[in-house]
C-alpha positions as CSV (number, residue, x, y, z in Angstrom):
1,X,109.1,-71.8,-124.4
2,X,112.3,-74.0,-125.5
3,X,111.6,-77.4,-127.2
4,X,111.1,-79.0,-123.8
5,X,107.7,-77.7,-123.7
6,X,106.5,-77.3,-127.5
7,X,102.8,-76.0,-127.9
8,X,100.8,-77.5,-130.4
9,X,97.1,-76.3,-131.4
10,X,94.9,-78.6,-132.4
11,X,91.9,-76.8,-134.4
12,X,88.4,-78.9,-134.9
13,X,85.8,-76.1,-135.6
14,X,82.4,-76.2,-135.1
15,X,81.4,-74.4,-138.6
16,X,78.8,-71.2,-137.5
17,X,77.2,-72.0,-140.6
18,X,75.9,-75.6,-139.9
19,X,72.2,-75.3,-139.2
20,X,72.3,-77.1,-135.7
21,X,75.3,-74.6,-134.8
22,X,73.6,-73.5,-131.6
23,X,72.2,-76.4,-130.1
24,X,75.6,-78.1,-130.5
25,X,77.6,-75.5,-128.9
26,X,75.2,-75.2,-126.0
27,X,76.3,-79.0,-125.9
28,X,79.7,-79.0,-126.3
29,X,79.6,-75.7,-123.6
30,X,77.9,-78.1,-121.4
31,X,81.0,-80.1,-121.8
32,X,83.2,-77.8,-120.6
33,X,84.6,-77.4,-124.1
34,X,85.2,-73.5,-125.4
35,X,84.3,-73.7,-128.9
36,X,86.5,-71.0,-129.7
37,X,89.7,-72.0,-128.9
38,X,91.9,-74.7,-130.4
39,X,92.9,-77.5,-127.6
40,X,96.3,-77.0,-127.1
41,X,98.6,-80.2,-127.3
42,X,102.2,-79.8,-125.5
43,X,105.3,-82.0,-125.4
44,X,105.6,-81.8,-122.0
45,X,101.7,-83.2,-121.1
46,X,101.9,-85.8,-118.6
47,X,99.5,-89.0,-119.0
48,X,96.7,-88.0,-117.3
49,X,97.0,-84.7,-119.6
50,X,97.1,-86.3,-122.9
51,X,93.7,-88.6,-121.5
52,X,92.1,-85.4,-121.2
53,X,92.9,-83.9,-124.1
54,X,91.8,-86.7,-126.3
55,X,88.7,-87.1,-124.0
56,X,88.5,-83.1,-125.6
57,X,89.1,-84.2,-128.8
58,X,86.7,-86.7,-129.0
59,X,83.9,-84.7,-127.5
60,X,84.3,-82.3,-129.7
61,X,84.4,-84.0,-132.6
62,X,81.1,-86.2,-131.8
63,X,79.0,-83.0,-130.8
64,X,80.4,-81.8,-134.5
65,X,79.4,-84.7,-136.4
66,X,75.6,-85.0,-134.4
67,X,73.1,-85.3,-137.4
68,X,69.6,-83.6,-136.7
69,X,68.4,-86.9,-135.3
70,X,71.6,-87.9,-133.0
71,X,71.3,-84.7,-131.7
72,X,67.6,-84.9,-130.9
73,X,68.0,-88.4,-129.1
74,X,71.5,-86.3,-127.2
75,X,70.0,-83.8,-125.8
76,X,66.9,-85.5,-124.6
77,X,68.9,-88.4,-122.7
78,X,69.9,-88.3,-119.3
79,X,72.8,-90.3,-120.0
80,X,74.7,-87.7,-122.3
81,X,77.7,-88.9,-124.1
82,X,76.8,-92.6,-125.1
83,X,74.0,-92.0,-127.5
84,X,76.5,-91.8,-130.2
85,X,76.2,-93.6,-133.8
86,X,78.5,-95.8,-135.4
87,X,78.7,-93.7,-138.4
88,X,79.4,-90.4,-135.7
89,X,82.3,-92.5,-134.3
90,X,84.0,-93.0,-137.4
91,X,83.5,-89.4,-138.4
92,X,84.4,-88.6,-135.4
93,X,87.7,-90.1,-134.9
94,X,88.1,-89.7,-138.8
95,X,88.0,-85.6,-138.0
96,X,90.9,-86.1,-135.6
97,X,93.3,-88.0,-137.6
98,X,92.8,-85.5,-139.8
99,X,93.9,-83.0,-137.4
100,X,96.8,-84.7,-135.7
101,X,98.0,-85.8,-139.3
């Protein structure tokens, strides 16, 4: 790739030590979110592109933040993804500044 189209990973990990481990990846696979891999930012990424990747982001780093009873009230709503707590958001979005910093 030249500098046209530079590749940029973007790593927020989902520790396999943290006690809820499984029940948060089983959410974040739900998702459509591979816990595995970094979310890859390029240069080239159209609009629509860099909307979905910070949708990604943002997912990702919520479902990592989930506290025992966030995660409870998550996974038993029908309305997933806007259960989420004031302090989640600005761990969340605190985790991702971290990243792109």
């Amino acid at each position: 790739l030249g500098t046209d189209d530079e590749q940029h990973p973007l790593f927020l990990v989902l520790s396999a030590t943290d006690p809820l481990y499984k029940k948060k990846k089983k959410l974040l696979e739900q998702g459509g979110v591979d816990v595995e891999s970094p979310i890859i930012l390029r240069s080239s990424s159209t609009e629509e592109q860099l909307k979905a990747i910070a949708d990604q982001l943002l997912l990702l780093a919520r479902i990592i933040h989930l506290n025992e009873v966030e995660l409870y009230f998550e996974e038993s709503s029908s309305d997933h993804g806007n259960l989420f707590s004031p302090r989640n958001e600005l761990e969340a979005l605190n985790s991702i500044l971290e990243v792109l910093d």
